[in-house]
py3Dmol code that shows the C-alpha trace and the ligand (Angstrom):
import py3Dmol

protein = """\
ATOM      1  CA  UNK A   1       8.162  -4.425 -30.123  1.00  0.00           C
ATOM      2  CA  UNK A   2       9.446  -7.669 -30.820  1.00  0.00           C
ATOM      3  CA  UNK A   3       8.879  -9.116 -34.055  1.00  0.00           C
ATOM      4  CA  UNK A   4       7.331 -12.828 -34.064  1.00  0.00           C
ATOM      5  CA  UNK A   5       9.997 -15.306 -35.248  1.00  0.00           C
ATOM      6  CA  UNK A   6       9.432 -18.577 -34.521  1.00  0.00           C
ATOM      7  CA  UNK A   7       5.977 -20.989 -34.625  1.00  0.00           C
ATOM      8  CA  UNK A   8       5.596 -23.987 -32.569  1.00  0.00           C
ATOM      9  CA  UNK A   9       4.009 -27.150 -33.962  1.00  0.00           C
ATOM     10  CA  UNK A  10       2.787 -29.673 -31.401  1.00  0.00           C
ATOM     11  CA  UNK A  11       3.025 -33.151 -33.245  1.00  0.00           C
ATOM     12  CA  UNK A  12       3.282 -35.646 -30.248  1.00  0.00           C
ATOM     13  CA  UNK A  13       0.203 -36.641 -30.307  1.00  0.00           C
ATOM     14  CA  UNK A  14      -0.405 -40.327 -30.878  1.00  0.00           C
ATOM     15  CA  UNK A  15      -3.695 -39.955 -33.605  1.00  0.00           C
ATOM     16  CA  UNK A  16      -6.093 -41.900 -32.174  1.00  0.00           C
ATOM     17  CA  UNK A  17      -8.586 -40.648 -33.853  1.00  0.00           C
ATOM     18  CA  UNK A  18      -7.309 -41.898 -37.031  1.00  0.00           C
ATOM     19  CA  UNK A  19      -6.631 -45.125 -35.987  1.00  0.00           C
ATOM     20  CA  UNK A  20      -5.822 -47.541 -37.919  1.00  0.00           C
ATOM     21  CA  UNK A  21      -4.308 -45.460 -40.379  1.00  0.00           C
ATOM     22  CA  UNK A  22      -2.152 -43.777 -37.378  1.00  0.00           C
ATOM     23  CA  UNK A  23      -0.592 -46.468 -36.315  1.00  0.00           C
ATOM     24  CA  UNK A  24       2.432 -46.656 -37.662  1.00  0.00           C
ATOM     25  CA  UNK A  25       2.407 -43.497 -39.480  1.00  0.00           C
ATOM     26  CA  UNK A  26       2.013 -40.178 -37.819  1.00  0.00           C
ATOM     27  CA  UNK A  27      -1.068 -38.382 -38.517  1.00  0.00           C
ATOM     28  CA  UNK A  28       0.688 -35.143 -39.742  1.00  0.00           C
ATOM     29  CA  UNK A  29       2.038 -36.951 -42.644  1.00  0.00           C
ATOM     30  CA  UNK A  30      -1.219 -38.271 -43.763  1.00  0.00           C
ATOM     31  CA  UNK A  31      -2.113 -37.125 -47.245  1.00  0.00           C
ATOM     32  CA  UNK A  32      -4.384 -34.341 -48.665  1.00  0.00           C
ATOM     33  CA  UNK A  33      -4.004 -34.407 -52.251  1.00  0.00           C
ATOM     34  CA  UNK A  34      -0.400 -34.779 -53.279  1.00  0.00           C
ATOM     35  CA  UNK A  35       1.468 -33.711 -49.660  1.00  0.00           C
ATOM     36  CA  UNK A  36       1.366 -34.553 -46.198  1.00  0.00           C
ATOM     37  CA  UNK A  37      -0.459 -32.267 -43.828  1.00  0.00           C
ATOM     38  CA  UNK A  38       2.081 -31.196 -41.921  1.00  0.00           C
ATOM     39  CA  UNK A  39       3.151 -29.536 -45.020  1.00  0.00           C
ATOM     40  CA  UNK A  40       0.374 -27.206 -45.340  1.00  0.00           C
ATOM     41  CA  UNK A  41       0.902 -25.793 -41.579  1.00  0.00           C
ATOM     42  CA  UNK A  42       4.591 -25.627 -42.123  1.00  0.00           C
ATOM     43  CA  UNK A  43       3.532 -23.485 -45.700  1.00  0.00           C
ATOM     44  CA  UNK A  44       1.140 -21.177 -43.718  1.00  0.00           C
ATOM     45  CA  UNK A  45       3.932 -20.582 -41.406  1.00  0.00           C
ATOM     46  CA  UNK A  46       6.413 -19.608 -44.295  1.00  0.00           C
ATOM     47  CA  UNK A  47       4.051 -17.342 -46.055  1.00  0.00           C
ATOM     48  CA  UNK A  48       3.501 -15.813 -43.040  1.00  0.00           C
ATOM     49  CA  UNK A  49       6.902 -14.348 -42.890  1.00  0.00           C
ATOM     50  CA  UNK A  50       8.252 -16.060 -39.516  1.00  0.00           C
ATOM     51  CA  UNK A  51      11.487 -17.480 -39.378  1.00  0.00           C
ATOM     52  CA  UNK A  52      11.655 -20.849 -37.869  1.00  0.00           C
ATOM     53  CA  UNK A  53       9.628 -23.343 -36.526  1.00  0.00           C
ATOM     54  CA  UNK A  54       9.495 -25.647 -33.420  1.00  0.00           C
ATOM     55  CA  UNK A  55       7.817 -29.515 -33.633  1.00  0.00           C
ATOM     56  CA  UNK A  56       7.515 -30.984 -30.493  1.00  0.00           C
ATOM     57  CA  UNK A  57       7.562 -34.441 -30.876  1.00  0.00           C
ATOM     58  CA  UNK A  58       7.658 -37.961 -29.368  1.00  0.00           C
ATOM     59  CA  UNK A  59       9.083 -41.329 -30.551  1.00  0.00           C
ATOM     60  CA  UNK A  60       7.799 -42.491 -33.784  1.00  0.00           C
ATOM     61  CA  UNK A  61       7.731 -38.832 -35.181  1.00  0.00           C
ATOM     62  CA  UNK A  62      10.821 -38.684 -37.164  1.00  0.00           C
ATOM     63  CA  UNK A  63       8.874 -39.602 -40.850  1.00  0.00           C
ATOM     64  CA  UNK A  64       8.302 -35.519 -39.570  1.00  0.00           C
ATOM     65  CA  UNK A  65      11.524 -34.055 -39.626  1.00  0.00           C
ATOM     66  CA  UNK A  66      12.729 -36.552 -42.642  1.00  0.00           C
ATOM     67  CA  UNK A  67      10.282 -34.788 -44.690  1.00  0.00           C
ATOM     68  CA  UNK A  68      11.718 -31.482 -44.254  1.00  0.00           C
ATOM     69  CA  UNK A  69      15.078 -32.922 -44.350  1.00  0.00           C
ATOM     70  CA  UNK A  70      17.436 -33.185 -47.447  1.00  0.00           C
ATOM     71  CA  UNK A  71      17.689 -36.859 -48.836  1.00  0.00           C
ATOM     72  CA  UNK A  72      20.628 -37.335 -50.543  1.00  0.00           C
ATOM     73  CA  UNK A  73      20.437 -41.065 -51.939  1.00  0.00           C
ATOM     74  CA  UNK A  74      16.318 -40.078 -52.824  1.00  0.00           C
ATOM     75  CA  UNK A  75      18.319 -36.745 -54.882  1.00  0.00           C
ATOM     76  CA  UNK A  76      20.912 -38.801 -56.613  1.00  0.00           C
ATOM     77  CA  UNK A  77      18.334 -41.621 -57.854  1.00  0.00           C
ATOM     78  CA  UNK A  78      16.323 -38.524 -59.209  1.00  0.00           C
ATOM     79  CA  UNK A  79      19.340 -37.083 -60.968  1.00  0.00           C
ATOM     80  CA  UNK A  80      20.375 -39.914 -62.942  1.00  0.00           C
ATOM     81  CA  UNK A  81      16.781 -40.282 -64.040  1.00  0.00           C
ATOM     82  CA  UNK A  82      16.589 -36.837 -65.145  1.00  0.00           C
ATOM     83  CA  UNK A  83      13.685 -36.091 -62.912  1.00  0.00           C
ATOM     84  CA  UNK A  84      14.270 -32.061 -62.573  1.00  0.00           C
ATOM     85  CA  UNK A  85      10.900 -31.408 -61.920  1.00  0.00           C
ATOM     86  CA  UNK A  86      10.526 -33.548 -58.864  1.00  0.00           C
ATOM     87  CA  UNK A  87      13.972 -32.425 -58.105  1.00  0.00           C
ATOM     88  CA  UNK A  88      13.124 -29.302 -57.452  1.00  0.00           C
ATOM     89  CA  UNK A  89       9.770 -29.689 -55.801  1.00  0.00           C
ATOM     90  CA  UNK A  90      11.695 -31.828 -52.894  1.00  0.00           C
ATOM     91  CA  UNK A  91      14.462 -29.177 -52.652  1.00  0.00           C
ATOM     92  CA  UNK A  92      12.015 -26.701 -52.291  1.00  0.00           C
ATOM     93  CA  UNK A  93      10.271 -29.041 -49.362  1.00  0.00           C
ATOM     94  CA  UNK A  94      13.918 -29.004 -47.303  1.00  0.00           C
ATOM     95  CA  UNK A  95      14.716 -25.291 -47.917  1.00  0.00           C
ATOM     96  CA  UNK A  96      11.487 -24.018 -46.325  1.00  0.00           C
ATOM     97  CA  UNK A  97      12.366 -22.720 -43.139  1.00  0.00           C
ATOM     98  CA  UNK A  98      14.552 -24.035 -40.258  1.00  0.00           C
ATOM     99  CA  UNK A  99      13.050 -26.753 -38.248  1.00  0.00           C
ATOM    100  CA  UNK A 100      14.089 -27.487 -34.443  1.00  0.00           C
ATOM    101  CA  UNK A 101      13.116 -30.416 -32.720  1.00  0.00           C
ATOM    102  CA  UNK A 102      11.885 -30.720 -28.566  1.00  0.00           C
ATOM    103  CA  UNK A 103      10.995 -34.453 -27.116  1.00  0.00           C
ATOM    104  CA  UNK A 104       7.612 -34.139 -25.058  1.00  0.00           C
ATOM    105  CA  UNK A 105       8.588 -37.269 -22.969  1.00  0.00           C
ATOM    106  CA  UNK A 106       5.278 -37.754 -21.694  1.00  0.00           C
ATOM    107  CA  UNK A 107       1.796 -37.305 -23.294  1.00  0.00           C
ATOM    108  CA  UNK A 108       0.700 -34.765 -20.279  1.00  0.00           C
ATOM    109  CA  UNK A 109      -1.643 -33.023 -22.542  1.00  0.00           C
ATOM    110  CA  UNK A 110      -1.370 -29.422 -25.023  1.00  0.00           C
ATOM    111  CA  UNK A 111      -0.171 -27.214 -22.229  1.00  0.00           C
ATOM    112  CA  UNK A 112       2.796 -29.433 -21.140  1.00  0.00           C
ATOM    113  CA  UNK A 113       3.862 -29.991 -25.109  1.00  0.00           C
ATOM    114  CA  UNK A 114       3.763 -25.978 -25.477  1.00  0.00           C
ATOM    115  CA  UNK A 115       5.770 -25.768 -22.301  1.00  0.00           C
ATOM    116  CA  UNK A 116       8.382 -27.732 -23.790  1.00  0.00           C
ATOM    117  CA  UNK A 117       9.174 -25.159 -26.529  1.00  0.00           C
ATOM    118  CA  UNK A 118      10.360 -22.843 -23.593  1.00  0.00           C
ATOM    119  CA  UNK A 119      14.004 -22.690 -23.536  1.00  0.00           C
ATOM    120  CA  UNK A 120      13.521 -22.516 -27.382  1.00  0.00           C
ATOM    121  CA  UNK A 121      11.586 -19.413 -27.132  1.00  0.00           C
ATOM    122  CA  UNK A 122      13.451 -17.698 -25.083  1.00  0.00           C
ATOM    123  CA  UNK A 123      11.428 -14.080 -24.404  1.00  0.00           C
ATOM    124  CA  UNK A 124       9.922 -13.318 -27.230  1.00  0.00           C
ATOM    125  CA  UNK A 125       6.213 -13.459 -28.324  1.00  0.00           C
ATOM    126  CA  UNK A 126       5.674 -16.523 -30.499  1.00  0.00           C
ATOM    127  CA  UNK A 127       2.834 -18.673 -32.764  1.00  0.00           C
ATOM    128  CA  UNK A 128       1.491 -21.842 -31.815  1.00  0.00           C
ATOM    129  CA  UNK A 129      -0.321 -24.205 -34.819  1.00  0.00           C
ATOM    130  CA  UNK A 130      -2.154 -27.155 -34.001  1.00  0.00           C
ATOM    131  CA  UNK A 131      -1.768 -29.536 -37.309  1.00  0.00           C
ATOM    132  CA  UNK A 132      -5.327 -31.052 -37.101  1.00  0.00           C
ATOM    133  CA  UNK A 133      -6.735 -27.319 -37.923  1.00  0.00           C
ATOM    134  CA  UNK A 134      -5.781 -26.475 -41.337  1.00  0.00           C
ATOM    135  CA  UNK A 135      -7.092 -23.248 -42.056  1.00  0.00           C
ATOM    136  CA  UNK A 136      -7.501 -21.539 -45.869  1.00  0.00           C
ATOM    137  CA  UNK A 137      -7.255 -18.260 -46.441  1.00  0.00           C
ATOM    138  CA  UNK A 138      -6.310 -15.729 -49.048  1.00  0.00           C
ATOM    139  CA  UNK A 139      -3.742 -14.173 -46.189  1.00  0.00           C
ATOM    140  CA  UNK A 140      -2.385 -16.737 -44.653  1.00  0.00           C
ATOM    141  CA  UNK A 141      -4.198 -17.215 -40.777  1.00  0.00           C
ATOM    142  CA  UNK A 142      -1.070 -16.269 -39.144  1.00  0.00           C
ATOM    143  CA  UNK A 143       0.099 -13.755 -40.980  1.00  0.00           C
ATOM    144  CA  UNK A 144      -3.552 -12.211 -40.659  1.00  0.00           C
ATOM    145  CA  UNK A 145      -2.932 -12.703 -36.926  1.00  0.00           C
ATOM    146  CA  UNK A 146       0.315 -11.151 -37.136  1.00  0.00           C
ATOM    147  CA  UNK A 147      -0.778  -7.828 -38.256  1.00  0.00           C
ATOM    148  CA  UNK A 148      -3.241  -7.794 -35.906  1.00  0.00           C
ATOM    149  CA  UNK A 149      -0.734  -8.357 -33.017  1.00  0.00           C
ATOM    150  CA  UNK A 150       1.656  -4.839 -34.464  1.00  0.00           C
ATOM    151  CA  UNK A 151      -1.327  -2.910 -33.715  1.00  0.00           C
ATOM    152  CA  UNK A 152      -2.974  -4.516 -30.233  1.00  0.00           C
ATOM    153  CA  UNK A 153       0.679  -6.006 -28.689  1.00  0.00           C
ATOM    154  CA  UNK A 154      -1.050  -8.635 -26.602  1.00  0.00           C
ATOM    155  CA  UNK A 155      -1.895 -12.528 -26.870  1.00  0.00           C
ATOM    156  CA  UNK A 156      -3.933 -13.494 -29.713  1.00  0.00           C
ATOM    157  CA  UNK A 157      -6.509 -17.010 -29.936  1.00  0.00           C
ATOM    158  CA  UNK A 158      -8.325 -17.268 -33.458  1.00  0.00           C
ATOM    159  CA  UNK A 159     -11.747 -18.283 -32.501  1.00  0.00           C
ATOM    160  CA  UNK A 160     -14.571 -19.300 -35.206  1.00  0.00           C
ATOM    161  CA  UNK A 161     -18.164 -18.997 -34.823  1.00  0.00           C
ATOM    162  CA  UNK A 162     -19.895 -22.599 -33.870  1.00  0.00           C
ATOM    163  CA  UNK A 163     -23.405 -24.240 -33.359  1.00  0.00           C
ATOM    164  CA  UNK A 164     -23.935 -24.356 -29.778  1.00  0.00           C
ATOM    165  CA  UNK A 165     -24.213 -28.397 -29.712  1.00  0.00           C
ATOM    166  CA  UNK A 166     -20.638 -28.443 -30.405  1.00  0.00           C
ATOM    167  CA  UNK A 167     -18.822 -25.811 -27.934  1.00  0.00           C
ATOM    168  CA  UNK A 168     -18.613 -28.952 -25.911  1.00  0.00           C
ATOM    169  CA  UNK A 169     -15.492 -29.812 -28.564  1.00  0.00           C
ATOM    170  CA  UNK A 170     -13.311 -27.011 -28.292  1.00  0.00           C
ATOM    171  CA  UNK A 171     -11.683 -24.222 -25.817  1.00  0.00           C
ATOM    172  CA  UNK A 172     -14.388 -21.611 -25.913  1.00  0.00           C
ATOM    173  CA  UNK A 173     -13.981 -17.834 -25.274  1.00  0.00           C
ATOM    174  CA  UNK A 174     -16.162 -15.361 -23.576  1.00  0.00           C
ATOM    175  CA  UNK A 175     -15.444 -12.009 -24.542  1.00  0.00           C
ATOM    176  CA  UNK A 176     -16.310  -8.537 -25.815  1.00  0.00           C
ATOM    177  CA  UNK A 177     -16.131  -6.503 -28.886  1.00  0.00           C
ATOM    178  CA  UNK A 178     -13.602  -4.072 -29.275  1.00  0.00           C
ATOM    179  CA  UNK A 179     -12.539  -1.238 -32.070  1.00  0.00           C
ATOM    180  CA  UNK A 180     -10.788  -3.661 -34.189  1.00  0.00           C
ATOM    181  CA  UNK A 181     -12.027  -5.538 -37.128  1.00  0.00           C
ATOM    182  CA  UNK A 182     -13.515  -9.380 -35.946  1.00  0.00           C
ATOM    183  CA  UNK A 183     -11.716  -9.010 -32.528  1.00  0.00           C
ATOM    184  CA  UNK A 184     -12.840  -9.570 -28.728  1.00  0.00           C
ATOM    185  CA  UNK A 185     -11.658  -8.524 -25.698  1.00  0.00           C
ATOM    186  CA  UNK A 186     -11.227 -12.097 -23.668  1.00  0.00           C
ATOM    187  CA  UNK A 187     -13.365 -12.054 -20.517  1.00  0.00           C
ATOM    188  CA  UNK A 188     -13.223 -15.633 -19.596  1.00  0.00           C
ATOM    189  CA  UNK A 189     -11.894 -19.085 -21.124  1.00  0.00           C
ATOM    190  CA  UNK A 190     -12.909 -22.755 -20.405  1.00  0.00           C
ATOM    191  CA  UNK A 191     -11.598 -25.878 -22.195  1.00  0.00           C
ATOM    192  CA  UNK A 192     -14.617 -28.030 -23.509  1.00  0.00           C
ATOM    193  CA  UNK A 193     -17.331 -26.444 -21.307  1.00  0.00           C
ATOM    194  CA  UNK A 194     -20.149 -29.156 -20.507  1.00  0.00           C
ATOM    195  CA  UNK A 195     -23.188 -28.433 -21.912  1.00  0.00           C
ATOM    196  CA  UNK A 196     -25.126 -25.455 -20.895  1.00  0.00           C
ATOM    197  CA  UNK A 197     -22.164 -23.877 -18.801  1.00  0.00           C
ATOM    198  CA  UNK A 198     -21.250 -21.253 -21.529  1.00  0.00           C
ATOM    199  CA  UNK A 199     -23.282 -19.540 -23.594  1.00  0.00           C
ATOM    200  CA  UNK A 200     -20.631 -17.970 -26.175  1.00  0.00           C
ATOM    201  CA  UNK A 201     -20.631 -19.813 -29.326  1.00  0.00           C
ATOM    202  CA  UNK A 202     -15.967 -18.569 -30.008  1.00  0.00           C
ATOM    203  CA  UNK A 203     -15.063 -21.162 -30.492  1.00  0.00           C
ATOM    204  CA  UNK A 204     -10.584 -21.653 -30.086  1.00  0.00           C
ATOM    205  CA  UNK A 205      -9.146 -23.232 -33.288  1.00  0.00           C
ATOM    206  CA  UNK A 206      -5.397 -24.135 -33.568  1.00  0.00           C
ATOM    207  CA  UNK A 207      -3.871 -20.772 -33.964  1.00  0.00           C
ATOM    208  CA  UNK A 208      -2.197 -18.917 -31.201  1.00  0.00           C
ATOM    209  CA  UNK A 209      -0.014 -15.832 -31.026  1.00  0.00           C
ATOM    210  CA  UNK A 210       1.278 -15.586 -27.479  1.00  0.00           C
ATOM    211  CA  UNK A 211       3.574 -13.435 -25.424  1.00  0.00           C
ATOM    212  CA  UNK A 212       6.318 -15.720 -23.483  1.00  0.00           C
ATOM    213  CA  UNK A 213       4.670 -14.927 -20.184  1.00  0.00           C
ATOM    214  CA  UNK A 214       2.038 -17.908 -20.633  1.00  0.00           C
ATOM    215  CA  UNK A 215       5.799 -20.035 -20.123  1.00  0.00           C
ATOM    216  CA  UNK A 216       5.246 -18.619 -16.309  1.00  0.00           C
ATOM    217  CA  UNK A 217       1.643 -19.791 -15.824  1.00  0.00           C
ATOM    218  CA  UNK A 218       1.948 -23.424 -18.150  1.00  0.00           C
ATOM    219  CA  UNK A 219       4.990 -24.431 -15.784  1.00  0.00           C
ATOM    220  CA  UNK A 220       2.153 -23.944 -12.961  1.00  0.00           C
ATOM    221  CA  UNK A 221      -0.878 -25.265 -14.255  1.00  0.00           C
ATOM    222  CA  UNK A 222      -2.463 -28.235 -12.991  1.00  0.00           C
ATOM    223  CA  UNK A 223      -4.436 -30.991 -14.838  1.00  0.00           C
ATOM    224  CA  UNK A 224      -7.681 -29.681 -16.024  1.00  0.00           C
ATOM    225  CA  UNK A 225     -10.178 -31.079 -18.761  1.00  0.00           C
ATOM    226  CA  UNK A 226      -9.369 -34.985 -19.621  1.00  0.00           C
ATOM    227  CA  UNK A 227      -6.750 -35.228 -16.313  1.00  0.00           C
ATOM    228  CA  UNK A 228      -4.297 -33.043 -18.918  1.00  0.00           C
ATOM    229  CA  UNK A 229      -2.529 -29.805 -18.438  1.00  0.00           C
ATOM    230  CA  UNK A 230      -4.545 -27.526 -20.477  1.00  0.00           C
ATOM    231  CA  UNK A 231      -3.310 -24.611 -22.773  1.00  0.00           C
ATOM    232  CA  UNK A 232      -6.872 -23.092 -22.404  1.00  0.00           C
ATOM    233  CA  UNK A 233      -5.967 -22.751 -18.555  1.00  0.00           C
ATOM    234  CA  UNK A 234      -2.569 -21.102 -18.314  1.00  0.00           C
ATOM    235  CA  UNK A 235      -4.103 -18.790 -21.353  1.00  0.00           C
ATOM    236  CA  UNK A 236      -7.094 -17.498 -18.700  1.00  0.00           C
ATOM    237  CA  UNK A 237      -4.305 -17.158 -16.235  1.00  0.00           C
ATOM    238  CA  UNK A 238      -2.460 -14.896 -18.719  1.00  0.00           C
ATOM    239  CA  UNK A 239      -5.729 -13.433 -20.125  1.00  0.00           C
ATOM    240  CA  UNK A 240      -5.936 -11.982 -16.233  1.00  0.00           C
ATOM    241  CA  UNK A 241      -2.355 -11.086 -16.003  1.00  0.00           C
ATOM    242  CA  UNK A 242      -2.027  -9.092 -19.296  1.00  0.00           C
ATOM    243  CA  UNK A 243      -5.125  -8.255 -22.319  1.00  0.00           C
ATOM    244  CA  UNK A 244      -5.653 -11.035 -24.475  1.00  0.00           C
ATOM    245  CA  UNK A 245      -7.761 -11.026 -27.461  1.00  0.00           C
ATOM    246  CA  UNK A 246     -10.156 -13.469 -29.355  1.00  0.00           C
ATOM    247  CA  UNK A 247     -10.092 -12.863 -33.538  1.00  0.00           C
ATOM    248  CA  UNK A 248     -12.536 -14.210 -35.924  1.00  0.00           C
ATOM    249  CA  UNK A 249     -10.046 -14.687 -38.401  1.00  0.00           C
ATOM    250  CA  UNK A 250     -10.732 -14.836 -41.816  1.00  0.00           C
ATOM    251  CA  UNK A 251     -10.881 -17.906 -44.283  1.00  0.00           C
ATOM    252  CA  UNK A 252     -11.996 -22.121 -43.981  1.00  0.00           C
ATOM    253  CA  UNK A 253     -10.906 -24.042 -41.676  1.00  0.00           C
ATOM    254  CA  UNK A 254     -11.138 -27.947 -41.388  1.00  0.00           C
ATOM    255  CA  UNK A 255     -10.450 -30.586 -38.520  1.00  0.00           C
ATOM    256  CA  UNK A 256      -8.323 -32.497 -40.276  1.00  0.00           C
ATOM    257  CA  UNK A 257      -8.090 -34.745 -37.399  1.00  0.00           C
ATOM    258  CA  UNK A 258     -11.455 -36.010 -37.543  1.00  0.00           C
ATOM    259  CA  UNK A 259     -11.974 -38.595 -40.577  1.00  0.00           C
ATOM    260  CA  UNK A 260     -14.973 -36.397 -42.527  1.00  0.00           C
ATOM    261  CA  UNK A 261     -13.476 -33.378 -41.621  1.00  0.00           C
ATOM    262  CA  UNK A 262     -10.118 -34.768 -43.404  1.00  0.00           C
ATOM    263  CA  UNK A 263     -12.069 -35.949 -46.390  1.00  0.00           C
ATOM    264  CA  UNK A 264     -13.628 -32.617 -46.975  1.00  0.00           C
ATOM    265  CA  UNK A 265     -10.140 -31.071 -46.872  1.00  0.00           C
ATOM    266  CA  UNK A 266      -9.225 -33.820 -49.622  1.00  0.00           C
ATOM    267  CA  UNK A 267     -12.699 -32.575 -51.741  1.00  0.00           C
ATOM    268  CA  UNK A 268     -12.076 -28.665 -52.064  1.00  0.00           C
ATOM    269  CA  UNK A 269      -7.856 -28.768 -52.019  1.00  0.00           C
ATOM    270  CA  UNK A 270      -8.385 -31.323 -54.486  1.00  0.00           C
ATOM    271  CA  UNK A 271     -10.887 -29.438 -56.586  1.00  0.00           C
ATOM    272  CA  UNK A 272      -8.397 -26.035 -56.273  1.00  0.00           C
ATOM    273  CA  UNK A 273      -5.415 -28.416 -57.797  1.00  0.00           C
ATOM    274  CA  UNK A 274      -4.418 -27.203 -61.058  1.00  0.00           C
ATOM    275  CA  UNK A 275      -4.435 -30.714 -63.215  1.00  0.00           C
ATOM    276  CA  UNK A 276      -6.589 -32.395 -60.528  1.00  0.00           C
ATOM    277  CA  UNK A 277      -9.386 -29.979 -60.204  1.00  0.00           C
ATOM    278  CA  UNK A 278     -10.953 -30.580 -63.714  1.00  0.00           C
ATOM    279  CA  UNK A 279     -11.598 -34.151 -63.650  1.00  0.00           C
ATOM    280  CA  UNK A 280     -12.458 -34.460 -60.015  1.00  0.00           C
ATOM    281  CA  UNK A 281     -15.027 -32.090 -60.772  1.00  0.00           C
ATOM    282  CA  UNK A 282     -16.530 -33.946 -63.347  1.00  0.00           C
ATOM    283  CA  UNK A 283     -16.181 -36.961 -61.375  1.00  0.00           C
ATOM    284  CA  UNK A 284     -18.218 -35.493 -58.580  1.00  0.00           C
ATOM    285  CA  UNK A 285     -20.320 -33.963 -60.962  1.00  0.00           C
ATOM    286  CA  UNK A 286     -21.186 -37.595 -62.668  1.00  0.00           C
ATOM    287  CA  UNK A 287     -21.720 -38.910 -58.875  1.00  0.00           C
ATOM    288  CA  UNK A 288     -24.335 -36.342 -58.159  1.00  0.00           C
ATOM    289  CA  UNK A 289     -26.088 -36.593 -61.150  1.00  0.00           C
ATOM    290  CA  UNK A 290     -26.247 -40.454 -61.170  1.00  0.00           C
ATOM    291  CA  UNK A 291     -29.926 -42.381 -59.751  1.00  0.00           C
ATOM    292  CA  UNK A 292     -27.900 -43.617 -56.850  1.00  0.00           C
ATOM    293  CA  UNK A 293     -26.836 -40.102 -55.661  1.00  0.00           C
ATOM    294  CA  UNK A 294     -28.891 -39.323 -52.735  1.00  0.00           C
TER     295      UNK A 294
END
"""
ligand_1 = """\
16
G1P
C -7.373 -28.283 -28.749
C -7.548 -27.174 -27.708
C -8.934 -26.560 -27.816
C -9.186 -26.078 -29.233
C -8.951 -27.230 -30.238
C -9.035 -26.700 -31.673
O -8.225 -29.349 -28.395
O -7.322 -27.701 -26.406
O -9.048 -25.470 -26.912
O -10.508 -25.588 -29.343
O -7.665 -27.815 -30.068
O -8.846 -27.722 -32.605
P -8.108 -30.820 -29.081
O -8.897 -30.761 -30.351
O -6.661 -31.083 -29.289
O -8.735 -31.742 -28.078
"""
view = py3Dmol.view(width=600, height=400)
view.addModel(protein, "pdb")
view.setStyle({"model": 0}, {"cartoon": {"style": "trace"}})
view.addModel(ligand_1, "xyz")
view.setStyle({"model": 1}, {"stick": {}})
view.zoomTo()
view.show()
C-alpha cells in the first residue's frame, strides 16, 4: 500500500467573501493571532507526517509561496540586530516541508483546481486541504485520517455533524455506518443540496484523502453546482467506481472564510497562546462582566 506523501492546497481562490480585506492580499495570509492561515494548514500537514505539499494558485498568490520561502535580505537585517529569536522562528517557517507550485489559469471551480495537481501526483493516493477549514485537534485531522486510510485503503471525506438549515452550505454525504470508529460507508453525495432534497445532516469539510483515480473522473466532469466543476461530483463518480468513506473526525473546526467564523478562530487560538492567553482572558472576562455586555 502506498504511503500518502504529498497534500494539495487549493489557494486560487479570489476571497470574496472577505472583501475588502482580500483585495490585495490573499485570504490565506490573513492573520489569526500572530501567523497567517495558511500556516496553520501547512502545520497540520507537517505534523501529519506527509512529505510535501502542492498550492495551486493563480496570479496575485505569490505573498503564499514568499512566506514559506527563505528571505535573505529580511535574515541579514535580523542578524545584525541580534534578533535570534525571530531568527529562528522564520527559519523554522521556510524549512517546513517542500512546497510545489501549479497555476489554475482559470477560476473553473474546486474540481478543476484539484485536477491541476495531476501530473504532480502522479499514482499515488494523496490529501486535499481546503484553507478556509481550519480544523483543531489533539491528532492532527489528517494524520487522524491517515490512520484510518492503513486500515480501510479507500477514499476518505471528513464530514461533521450540522443543523439541517445549513446542509444547503456544504457537500453533504449520505451514507451508512460501518465497523470502524465515526466512519460511513458513502451511499450518495450532492454539492449544496437545496433545501429539503437530503435528509443527512454529514456534512463535507475541507479534508480529503483520495486515491488518484478521482484524476480519471475530475478530467470528465461537467459543471455542476454554481456553473463550476465540482469535487463533490467526480468524488460520487469514484464513490461508485471504488468504496469511499465519510469520517466524523475528531476535534473543532472553523470556516475561516466566513468573517465570524474567522473571528472565533482569532478568540480560542488566541486564548490557547502562551503570553496572549492570560490577558485576553481577562479582557474578555472584563467585557462580559461590564453593564453594556449583553
Ligand atoms: C467546498 C466544497 C464543499 C465543502 C466545503 C467545506 O465548498 O465544495 O463540498 O462542504 O468546501 O468548507 P466551498 O465552501 O468552497 O463553497
Amino acid at each position: 500500500m502506498k504511503r500518502i506523501r504529498k497534500a494539495v492546497i487549493p489557494v486560487a481562490g479570489m476571497g470574496t467573501r472577505f472583501l475588502p480585506a482580500t483585495k490585495s492580499i490573499p485570504k490565506e495570509m490573513l492573520t489569526i493571532v500572530d501567523r497567517p492561515t495558511i500556516q496553520y494548514i501547512v502545520e497540520e500537514v507537517v505534523a501529519s507526517g506527509v512529505d510535501a505539499v502542492v498550492l495551486i494558485t493563480s496570479e496575485g498568490k505569490s505573498a503564499i509561496e514568499n512566506h514559506f520561502d527563505y528571505n535573505f535580505q529580511l535574515d541579514t537585517v535580523l542578524r545584525q540586530k541580534n534578533k535570534r529569536a525571530l531568527r529562528d522562528e522564520l527559519t523554522t517557517i521556510s524549512n517546513l516541508i517542500d512546497i510545489v507550485s501549479v497555476r489554475q489559469k482559470e477560476p473553473l471551480g474546486l474540481g478543476h483546481a484539484i485536477w491541476m495537481a495531476r501530473n504532480v501526483i502522479g499514482d499515488e493516493p494523496f490529501l486535499v486541504l481546503l484553507g478556509d477549514d481550519l480544523v483543531r485537534s489533539k491528532k492532527p485531522c489528517c494524520r487522524q485520517m491517515i490512520d484510518l486510510y492503513n486500515q480501510v485503503k479507500e477514499s476518505i471525506v471528513a464530514i461533521q455533524r450540522v443543523p439541517m438549515d445549513q446542509t444547503f452550505q456544504y457537500g453533504i454525504v449520505e451514507g451508512m455506518e460501518t465497523e470502524f470508529d465515526r466512519t460511513y460507508k458513502v451511499k450518495r453525495m450532492v454539492e449544496k443540496p437545496a433545501p429539503g432534497t437530503s435528509d443527512s445532516d454529514m456534512a463535507i469539510i475541507g479534508r480529503y484523502l483520495l486515491m488518484p483515480e478521482i484524476f480519471d473522473f475530475l478530467g470528465t466532469t461537467t459543471p455542476g453546482h454554481g456553473g463550476e466543476i465540482q469535487l463533490t461530483d467526480a468524488l460520487l463518480a469514484l464513490s461508485n467506481r471504488r468504496g469511499m468513506y465519510a469520517y466524523e473526525f475528531e476535534g473543532k473546526r472553523y470556516d475561516a472564510g466566513d468573517k465570524l467564523g474567522y473571528l472565533k478562530a482569532i478568540v480560542d487560538i488566541g486564548l490557547e497562546h502562551p503570553t496572549l492567553g492570560g490577558p485576553l482572558r481577562e479582557h474578555l472576562n472584563s467585557i462580559c462582566s461590564s453593564k453594556d455586555c449583553c
